[in-house]
N, C-alpha and C positions, 0 to 999 in steps of 0.2 A: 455274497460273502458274508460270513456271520461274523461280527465279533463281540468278545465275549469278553465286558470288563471286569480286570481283576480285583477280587474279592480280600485279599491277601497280600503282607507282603513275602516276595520272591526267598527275601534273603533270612527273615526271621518268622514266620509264616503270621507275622501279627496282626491285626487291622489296618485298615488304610483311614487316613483322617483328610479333609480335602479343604486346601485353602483357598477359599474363592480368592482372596486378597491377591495374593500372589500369582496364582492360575495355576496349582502344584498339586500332585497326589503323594501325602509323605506317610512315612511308617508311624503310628504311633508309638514301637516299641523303640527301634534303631537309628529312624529319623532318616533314612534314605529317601531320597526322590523317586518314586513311581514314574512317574508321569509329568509334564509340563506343560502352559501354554496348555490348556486346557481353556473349553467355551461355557462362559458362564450362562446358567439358564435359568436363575432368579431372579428376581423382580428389580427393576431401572432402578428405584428408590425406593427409601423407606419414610419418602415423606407424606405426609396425608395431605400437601396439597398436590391438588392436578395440574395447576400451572408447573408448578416444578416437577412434575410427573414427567411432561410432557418435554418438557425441557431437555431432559436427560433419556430420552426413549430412543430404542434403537431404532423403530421404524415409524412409521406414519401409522395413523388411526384406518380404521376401515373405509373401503370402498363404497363412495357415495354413487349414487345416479343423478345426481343435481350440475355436476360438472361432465363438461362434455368428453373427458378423456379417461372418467368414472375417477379423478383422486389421485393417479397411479403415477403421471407425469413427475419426472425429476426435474426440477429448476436451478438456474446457473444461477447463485445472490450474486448480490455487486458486493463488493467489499476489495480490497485494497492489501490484505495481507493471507494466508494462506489459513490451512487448517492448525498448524502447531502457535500462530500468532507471528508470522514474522512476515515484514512487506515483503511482497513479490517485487520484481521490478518493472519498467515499463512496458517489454513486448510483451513479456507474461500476459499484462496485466490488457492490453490493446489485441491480445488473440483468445483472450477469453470474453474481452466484451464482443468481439465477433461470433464466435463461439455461442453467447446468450441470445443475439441478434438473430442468428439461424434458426435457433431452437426455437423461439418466440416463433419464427414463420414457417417451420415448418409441422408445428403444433395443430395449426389448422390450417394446411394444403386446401383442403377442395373445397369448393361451395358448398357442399352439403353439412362439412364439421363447421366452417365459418358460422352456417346459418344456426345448426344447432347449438354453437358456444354462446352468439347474440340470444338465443330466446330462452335458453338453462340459465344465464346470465341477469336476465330481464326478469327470469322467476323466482330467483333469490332475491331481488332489490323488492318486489314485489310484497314475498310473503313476511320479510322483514319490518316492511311498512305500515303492512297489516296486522302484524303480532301475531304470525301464522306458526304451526308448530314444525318441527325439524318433518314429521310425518306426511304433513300435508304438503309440505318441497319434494318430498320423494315421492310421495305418489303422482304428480302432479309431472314432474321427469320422464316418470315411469311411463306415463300414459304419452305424453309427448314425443317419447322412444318410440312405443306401441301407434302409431299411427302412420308409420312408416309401410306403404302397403294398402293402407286404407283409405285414408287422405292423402291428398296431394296439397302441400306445405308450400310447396314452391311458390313464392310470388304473393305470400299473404303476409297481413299486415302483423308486425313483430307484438306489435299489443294487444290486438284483439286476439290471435289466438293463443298469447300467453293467459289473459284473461279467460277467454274460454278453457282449457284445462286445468288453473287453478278452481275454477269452478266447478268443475268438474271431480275433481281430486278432495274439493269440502264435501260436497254430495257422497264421496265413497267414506270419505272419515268422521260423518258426522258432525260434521262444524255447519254451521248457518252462517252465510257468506250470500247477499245478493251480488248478481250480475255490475250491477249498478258502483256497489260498493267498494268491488276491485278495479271496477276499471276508473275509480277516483284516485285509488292507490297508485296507477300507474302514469295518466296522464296528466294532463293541467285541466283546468273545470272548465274550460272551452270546449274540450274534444270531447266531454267524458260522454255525451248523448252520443255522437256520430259514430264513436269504437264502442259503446254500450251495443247499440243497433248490428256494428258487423262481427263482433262478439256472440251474440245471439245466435246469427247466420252461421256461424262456424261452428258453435254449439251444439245446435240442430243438423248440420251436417254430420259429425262427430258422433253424435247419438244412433243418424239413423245407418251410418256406417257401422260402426265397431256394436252393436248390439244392446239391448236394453241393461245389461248384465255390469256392464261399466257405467249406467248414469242411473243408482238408486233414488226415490222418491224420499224427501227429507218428511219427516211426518210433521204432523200440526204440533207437540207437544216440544219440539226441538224452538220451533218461532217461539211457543208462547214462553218456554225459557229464558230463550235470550233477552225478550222485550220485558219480562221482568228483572230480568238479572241488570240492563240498563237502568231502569227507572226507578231499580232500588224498592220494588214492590216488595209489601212481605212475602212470608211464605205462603202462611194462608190462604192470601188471594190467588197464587200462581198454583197452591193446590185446588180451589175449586175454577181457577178456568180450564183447568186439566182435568178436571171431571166431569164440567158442562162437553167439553171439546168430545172425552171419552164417550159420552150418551148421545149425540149428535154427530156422530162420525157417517150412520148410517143414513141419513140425508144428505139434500143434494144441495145444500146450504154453500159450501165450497167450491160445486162445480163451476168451472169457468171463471174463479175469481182470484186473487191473487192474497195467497196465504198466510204473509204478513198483517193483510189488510183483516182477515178473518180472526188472527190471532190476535193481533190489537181491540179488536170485540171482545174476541170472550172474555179478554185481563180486564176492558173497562167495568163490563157487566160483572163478574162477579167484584170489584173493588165496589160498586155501585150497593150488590147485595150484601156484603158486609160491611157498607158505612164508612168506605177507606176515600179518602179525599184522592183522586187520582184524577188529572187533568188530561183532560183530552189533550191539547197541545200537547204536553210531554210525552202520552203515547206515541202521537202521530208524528212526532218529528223523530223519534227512536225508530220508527217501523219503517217510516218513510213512505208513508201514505198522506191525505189528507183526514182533516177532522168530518169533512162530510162525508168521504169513504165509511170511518169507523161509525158515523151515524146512523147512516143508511146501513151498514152489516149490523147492528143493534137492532135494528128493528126488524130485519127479517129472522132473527134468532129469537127475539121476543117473540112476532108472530108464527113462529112456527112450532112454539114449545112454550109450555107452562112451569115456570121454573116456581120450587117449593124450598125451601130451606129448612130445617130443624140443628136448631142449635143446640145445644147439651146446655144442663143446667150450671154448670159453672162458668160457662160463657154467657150464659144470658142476662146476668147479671149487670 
């Protein structure tokens, strides 16, 4: 059925003028009512903040992947008086806290939503902890959804392989995140080697399940970022360990060794070639390697390459 709203009015054929305010389609010429009880479909507010935006919104925000019922669940508040402000009375008020009591339990019925609310749950506390972006919770969801079918979840442990998928979810978005470093975010500093170890294990099951396609290779030039963006390196020097790292890619300088440890090299050596006071210790506690690690990686970059510098003459100065 088509309908076709009127352009005009009926009785003096003038314009129609429309009062949101009121909900009314009136004549501009005779002032007769058109229409009534009319739905408004402009904007909640006209305030420029989003808390009060929000405030006043007819619906909820979009649908997340981070909660296990995607967002979309209606919940009963407590509160003690009705929508227009006026107290309910007792049974009302003792058949709606029944009412919420149900809803709460029957929100996650089965083991499999239980399990899934515990580890969406676990990866919000998580990425909050870590200063993780809204991005890297959804993908991280997303992936933990998607394994449904490939791994078997059942019976594993709620931190390690929350840990393993947020790991996996910086690897696809580009963030530099060790293994090591989330799962401090999530346990106590007791556990963090024991769930680091069955984290891993999950990892590499994860990987060789679901395909190389979902676990990208984070490059060298991401670490030597970060570990200057910590230690407050200049620019300079994070541009020439980005250019020794670029000429040196095509050896086997990195095989088998642990990328941090490599990236913590190149930032010393070039701080070293241009005369930048950068201590070993502050690298290596940012990287989270040792000082004889980045030692030992310096001297096989030295021995393996001739490193020349030419400076421009308004730096040489």
């Amino acid at each position: 059925m088509n309908i076709l709203e009127k352009q005009n009015c009926p009785e003096c054929k003038s314009t129609l003028v429309d009062d949101m305010q009121n909900g009314e389609i009136i004549c501009s010429g005779c002032g007769v009512v058109v229409d009534d009880q009319i739905a408004d479909f402009g904007p909640e507010t006209i305030s420029s903040n989003f808390e009060d935006k929000m405030k006043l919104a007819r619906a909820t925000g979009q649908t997340t992947y981070s909660q296990h019922d995607l967002g979309i669940t209606t919940e009963i508040s407590i509160s003690s008086k009705d929508y227009s402000g006026k107290t309910i009375n007792h049974g009302v008020a003792n058949q709606m806290n029944n009412l919420r009591k149900w809803q709460q339990r029957v929100r996650v019925s089965s083991p499999k939503e239980r399990r899934l609310a515990n580890v969406l749950t676990k990866m919000g506390e998580t990425c909050e902890s870590l200063n993780l972006s809204k991005n890297v919770l959804e993908t991280s969801s997303m992936i933990y959804r998607n394994l449904d079918g490939h791994v078997d979840v059942k019976g594993k442990s709620v931190v390690s392989i929350t840990a393993a998928t947020i790991y996996m979810a910086c690897k696809q978005c580009d963030v530099v995140r060790s293994l090591e470093e989330i799962c401090r975010g999530i346990c106590p500093a007791k556990d963090v080697k024991s769930k680091t170890k069955l984290a891993a294990r999950y990892y590499r099951t994860m990987v060789m399940e679901m395909g190389h396609l979902h676990a990208p290779v984070v490059t060298m030039d991401k670490y030597i970022s970060k570990i200057a963006n910590m230690t407050q390196t200049e620019v300079r020097v994070e541009r020439l360990a980005l250019e020794i790292a670029e000429k040196t890619k095509d050896s086997s300088i990195a095989d088998g060794k642990a990328p941090n440890g490599i990236a913590a090299a190149y930032l010393y050596v070039a701080s070293v070639l241009l005369g930048q006071n950068v201590l070993q210790r502050d690298v290596s506690s940012v990287a989270g390697v040792t000082e004889v690690t980045i030692r030992n990686r310096c001297k096989e970059i030295l021995t393996c390459y001739k490193l020349k510098i030419t400076l421009r003459p308004s730096l040489a100065n």
